[in-house]
Each structure stands twice: as C-alpha cells, then as structure tokens.
Wavefront OBJ file of the C-alpha trace (Angstrom):
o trace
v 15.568 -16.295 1.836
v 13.890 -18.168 4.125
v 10.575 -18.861 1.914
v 11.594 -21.834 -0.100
v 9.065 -24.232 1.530
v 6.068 -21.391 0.935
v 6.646 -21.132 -2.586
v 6.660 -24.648 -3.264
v 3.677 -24.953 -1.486
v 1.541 -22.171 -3.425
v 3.080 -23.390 -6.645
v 1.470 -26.778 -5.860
v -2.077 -25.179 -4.688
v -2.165 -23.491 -7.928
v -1.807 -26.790 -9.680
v -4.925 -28.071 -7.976
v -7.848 -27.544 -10.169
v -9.769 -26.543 -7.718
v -7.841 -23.247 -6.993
v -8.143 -20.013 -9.587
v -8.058 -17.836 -6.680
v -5.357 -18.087 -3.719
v -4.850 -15.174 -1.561
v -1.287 -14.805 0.564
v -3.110 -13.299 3.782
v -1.031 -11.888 6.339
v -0.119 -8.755 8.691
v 1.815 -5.673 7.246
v 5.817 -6.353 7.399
v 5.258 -9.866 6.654
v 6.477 -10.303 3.163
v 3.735 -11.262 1.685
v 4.899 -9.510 -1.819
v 8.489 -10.607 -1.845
v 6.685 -14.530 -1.561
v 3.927 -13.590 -4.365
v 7.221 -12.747 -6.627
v 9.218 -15.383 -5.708
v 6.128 -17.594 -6.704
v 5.916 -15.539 -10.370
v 10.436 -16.364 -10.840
v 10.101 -20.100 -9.520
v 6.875 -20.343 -12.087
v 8.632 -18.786 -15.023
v 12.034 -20.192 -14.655
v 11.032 -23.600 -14.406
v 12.443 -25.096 -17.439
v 10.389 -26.733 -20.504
v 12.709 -30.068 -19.835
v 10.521 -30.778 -16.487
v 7.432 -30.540 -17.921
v 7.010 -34.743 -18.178
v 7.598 -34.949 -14.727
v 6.279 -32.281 -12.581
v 2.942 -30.431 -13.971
v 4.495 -27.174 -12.294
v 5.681 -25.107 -15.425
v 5.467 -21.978 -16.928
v 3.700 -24.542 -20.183
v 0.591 -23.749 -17.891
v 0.394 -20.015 -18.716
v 1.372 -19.853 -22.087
v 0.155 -16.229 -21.909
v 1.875 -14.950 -19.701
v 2.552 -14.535 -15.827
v 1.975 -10.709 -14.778
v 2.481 -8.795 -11.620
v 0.313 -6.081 -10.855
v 1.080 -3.579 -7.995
v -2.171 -2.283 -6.542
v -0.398 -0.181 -3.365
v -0.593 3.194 -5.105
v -4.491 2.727 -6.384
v -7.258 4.555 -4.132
v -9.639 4.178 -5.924
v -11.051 0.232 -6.713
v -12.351 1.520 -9.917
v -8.506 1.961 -10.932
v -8.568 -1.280 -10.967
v -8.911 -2.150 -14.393
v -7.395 0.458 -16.047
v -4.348 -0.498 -14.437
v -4.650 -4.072 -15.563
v -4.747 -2.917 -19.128
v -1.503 -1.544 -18.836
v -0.006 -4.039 -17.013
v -1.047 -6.635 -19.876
v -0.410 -3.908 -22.530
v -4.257 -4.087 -23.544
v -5.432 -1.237 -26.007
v -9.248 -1.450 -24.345
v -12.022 0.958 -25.295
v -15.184 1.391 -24.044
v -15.862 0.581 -20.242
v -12.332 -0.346 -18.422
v -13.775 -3.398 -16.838
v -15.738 -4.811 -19.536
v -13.202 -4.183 -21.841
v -10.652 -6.310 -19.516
v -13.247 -8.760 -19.015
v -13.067 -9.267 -22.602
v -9.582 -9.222 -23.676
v -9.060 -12.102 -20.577
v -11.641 -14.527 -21.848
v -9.455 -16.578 -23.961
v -6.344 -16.453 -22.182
v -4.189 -18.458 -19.801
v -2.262 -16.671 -17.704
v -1.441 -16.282 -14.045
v -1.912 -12.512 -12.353
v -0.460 -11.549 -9.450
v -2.572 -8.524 -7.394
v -0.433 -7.433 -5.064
v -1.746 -5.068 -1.869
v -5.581 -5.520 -2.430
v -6.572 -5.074 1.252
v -7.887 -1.607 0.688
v -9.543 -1.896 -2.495
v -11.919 -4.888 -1.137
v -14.966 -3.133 -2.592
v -13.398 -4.705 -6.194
v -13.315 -7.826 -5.068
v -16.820 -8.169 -7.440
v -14.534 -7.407 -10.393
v -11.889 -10.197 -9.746
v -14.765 -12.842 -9.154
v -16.178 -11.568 -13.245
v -12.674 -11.771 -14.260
v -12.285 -15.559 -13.415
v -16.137 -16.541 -14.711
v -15.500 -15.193 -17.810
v -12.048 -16.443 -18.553
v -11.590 -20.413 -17.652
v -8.112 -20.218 -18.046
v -7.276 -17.630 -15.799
v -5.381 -17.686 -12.676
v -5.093 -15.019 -9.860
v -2.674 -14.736 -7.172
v -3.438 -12.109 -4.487
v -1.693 -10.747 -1.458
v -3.950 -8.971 0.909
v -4.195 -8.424 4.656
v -7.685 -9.380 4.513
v -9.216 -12.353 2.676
v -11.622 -11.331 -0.550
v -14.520 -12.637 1.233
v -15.963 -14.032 -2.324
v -16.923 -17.452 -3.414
v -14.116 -19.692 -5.216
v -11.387 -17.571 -2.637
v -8.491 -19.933 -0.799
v -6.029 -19.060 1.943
v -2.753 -19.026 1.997
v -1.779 -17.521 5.669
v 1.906 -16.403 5.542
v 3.780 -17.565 8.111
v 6.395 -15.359 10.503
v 10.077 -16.682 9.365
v 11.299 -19.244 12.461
v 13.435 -17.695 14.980
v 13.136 -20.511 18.128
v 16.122 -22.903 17.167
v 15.259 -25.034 19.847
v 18.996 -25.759 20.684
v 21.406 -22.427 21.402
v 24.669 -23.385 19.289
v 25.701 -21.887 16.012
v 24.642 -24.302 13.844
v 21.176 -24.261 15.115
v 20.861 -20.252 15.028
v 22.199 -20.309 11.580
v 19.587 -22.308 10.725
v 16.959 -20.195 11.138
v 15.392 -18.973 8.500
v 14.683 -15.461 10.345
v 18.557 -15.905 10.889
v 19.303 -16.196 7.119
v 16.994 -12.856 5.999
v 19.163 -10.699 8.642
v 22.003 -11.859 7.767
v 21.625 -11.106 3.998
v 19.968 -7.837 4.888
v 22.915 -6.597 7.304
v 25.184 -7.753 4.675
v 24.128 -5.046 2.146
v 24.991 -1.992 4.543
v 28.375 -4.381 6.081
v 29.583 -6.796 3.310
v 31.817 -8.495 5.942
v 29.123 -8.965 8.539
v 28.790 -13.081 10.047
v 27.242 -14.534 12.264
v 29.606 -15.700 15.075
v 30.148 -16.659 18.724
v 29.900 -12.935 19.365
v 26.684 -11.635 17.832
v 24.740 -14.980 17.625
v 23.094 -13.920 21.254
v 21.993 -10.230 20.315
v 20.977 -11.876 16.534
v 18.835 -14.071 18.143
v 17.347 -11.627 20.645
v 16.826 -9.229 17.525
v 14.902 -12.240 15.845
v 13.078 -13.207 18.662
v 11.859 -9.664 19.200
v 10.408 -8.638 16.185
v 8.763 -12.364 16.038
v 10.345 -13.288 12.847
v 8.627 -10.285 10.635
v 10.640 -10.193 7.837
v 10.408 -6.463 7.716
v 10.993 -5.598 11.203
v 14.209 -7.988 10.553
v 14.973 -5.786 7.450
v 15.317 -2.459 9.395
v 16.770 -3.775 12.422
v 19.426 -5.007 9.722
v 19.615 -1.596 8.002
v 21.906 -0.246 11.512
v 24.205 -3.000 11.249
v 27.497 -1.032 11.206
v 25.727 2.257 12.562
v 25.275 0.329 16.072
v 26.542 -2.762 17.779
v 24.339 -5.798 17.565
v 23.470 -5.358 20.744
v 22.805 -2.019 21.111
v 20.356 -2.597 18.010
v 18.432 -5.146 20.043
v 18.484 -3.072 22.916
v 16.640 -0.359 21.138
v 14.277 -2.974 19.766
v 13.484 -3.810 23.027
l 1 2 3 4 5 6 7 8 9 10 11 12 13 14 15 16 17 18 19 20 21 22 23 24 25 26 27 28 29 30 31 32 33 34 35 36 37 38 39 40 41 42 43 44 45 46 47 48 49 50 51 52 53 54 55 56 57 58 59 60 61 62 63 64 65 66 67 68 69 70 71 72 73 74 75 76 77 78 79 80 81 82 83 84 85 86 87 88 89 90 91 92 93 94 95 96 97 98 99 100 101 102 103 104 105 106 107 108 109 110 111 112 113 114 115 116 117 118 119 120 121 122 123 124 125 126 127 128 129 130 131 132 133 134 135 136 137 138 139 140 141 142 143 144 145 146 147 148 149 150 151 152 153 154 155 156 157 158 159 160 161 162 163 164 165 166 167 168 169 170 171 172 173 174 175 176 177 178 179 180 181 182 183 184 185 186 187 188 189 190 191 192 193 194 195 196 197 198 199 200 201 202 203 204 205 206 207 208 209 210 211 212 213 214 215 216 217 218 219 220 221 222 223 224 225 226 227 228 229 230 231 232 233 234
C-alpha cells in the first residue's frame, strides 16, 4: 500500500544497464523490506505476454529472483553460507569462493535484505557481481555499501500532508491507506470517516509517515479511541 510509484521506479533502475547494484537506503521503520519484496512479486508476476513491449520481465532472470534475509546474521562471514542455501547450492571448499563460482554463469536478481550491520562484506558483494555479468543485486540497508558500481535508492516517508482537509483528500494519502489496512486487521469494520479523519491524520502526521510507526499505532485500533491513540503518540 502506498508504494506503487517506488516499485515502478526501482523496477525501471534495474533495467538500466548501468545498475547491478541498487541499494533501498533508509531509517529503521521505514519499510524498506516490504518495498524490496514488492519489487521481487511485481518482477516475477509480470507476465511473458508483455515482454514485446516493456523490457521489465521476469524473461530477464531466467534463473531465478531470490530473497535473502540477512537480519539474523552477526557475523559478515555468514554471508555466504547463507546464500548457498538460499539458492540451494551444494558448495564445498571455501563458502565464498564456492558462491563466487556457482554465480558466474547465472542471471538472476538477489535481494539482501538488512545489510547495514554486516558492511565489512560489502568486499564480497562487489566479487560476486565481477565475476558473474549477469547478476543483479538488490539491497536494503540503512547505510549505503560505500563500494564502486553502488546506486541509491532513498526510501521515501509515505505522504501524510493532503494539502486540502476533506475526506477525499485524507483518503488519499498514501500514509492514510497503510493505517487503514493495518487497523483493519485487529477491527475488520474500521473506516475512515467524518469522525476519525482528524485524529487519523494527527496519527499520520506524527509519526511522519513511517510506515512502521503507522503499523503499531494501528495495532490499538479497537483497544483505544483514535484519539486517545494519537494522544499517546503525542
């Protein structure tokens, strides 16, 4: 919800030739993983049939499009060990050279999600992609890689100024649209309305459009009134 426009942007940086390495960059709570995934569906469900007239297609990694959690590693070593199982590689010998290895012919797309605090393997990604031509990688990180080939991709906070206070315009919102859906698991019934637009906003407004911050403040919906939730926010 409320990261269409991101995800068709990435998808299109990763068409540039250019780009083997694009790193989401952004503050904890941001939703930098939920994007990187919704990048990995949009790229696998697009459909064969649109191959002639968009060059966004799965037909670019025919070997695959894998997501690799990094959040429980402490160790950057780990690193490559854990790819192997994530690709279902049978490696031997030294983890990393073995990887290195088994990646040089093929074209696939990883996603490394939560690198921030294994920076010191940022050496390792940079081998991966000289060796293998035809690889892709997708990281989300609140810190950049600080390596040669690296591009940006700063996630933004979800909007929550609508410029205009009337329904329509609140609704809008794309902060708007991720509380809504969140309070809506814990209160199936829950709208926005005449009532609660004022404390939704407020709630919006005060955790700056941080799609986590909107997630718990969502998670007393039912518990609290709105504005008693914004109240404690504040």
């Amino acid at each position: 919800v409320g990261r269409a426009r991101e995800v068709t942007e990435i998808r299109a940086r990763l068409q540039q030739p250019d780009v083997r390495l694009l790193t989401i960059v952004g503050a904890g709570g941001m939703g930098k993983t939920r994007l990187a995934l919704a990048v990995g569906h949009a790229i696998l469900a697009a459909p064969a049939a649109d191959q002639p007239k968009s060059p966004i297609s799965n037909l670019n990694y025919p070997d695959g499009v894998f997501y690799v959690p990094l959040a429980p590693l402490s160790d950057p070593g780990a690193i490559a060990p854990t790819l192997a199982t994530a690709l279902g590689l049978n490696i031997q010998g030294e983890p990393q050279q073995a990887v290195i290895q088994a990646l040089r012919n093929k074209q696939l797309l990883l996603i490394l999600d939560n690198f921030e605090h294994l920076l010191a393997a940022a050496g390792f990604v940079v081998d991966l992609l000289q060796a293998a031509p035809a690889l892709q990688i997708l990281v989300t990180s609140r810190e950049r890689l600080h390596v040669r080939g690296e591009h940006l991709y700063s996630i933004p906070a979800l909007a929550y100024d609508p410029g205009q206070i009337d329904i329509e315009a609140v609704a809008a919102l794309s902060s708007v649209q991720l509380f809504l859906q969140c309070a809506q698991r814990t209160e199936a019934n829950f709208v926005l309305d005449a009532e609660n637009m004022a404390a939704v906003l407020r709630i919006c407004r005060l955790v700056q459009g941080m799609p986590l911050g909107l997630e718990l403040a969502a998670a007393w919906v039912g518990t609290l009134p709105i504005p008693a939730v914004a109240d404690a926010i504040s």
